[in-house]
N, C-alpha and C positions, 0 to 999 in steps of 0.2 A: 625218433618219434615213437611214442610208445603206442601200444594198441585201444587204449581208453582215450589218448588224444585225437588217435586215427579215426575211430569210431564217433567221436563228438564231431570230428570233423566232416566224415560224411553223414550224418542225424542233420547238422546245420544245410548241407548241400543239399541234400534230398528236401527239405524244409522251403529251402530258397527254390529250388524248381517247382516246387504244387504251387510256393506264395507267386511265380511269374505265372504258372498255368493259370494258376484264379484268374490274375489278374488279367491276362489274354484273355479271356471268356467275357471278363467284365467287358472289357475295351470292346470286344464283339459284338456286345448287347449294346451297349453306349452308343457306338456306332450307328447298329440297327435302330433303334430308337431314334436317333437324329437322326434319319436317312427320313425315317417315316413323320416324322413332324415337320421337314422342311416339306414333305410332298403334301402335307394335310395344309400348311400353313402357304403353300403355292397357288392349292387350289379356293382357298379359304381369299386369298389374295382376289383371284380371276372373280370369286362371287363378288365380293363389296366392290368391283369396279363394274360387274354386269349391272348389281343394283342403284350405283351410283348413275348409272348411264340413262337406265328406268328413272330413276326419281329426277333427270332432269330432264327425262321425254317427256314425261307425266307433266313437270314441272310449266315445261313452256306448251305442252298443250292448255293445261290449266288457263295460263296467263291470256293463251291465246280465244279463248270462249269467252273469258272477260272481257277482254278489247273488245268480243262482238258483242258482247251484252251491253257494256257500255256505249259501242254505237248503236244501239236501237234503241236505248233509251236517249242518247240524241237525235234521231229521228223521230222519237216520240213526243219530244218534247219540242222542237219544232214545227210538227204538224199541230199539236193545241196552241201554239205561240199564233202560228197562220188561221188558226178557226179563233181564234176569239177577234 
């Protein structure tokens, strides 16, 4: 093997070891990045079922102040049914 082939041959080598460093850095950060989106996307999870839970406490309190409102408005409207 001659000396200009030996030479092309480590330029390519040396070449191919920074192209895998890169690439191990990338993969690092990639990594890093998904690590931190499942942990934003975990707690992002825990809010929309806190507030799902809220909007059906809310929910059936609501309902439930109606039921009372509707019975005093039958009460109401039985006591004028009795007075007339």
């Amino acid at each position: 093997m001659s000396l200009e082939r030996l030479d092309a041959l480590e330029t390519r080598i040396r070449d191919l070891v920074k192209l895998v460093q890169e690439l191990k850095r990338k993969n690092a950060a990639l990594e890093e990045e998904l690590r931190t989106t499942r942990e934003r996307l975990a707690i992002q999870d825990d809010l929309n079922r806190r507030w799902e839970r809220e909007r059906n406490d809310i929910r059936t309190r609501i309902e439930k102040v109606l039921d009372e409102m509707d019975a005093l408005e039958c009460l109401e409207d039985s006591r004028e049914v009795a007075l007339d």
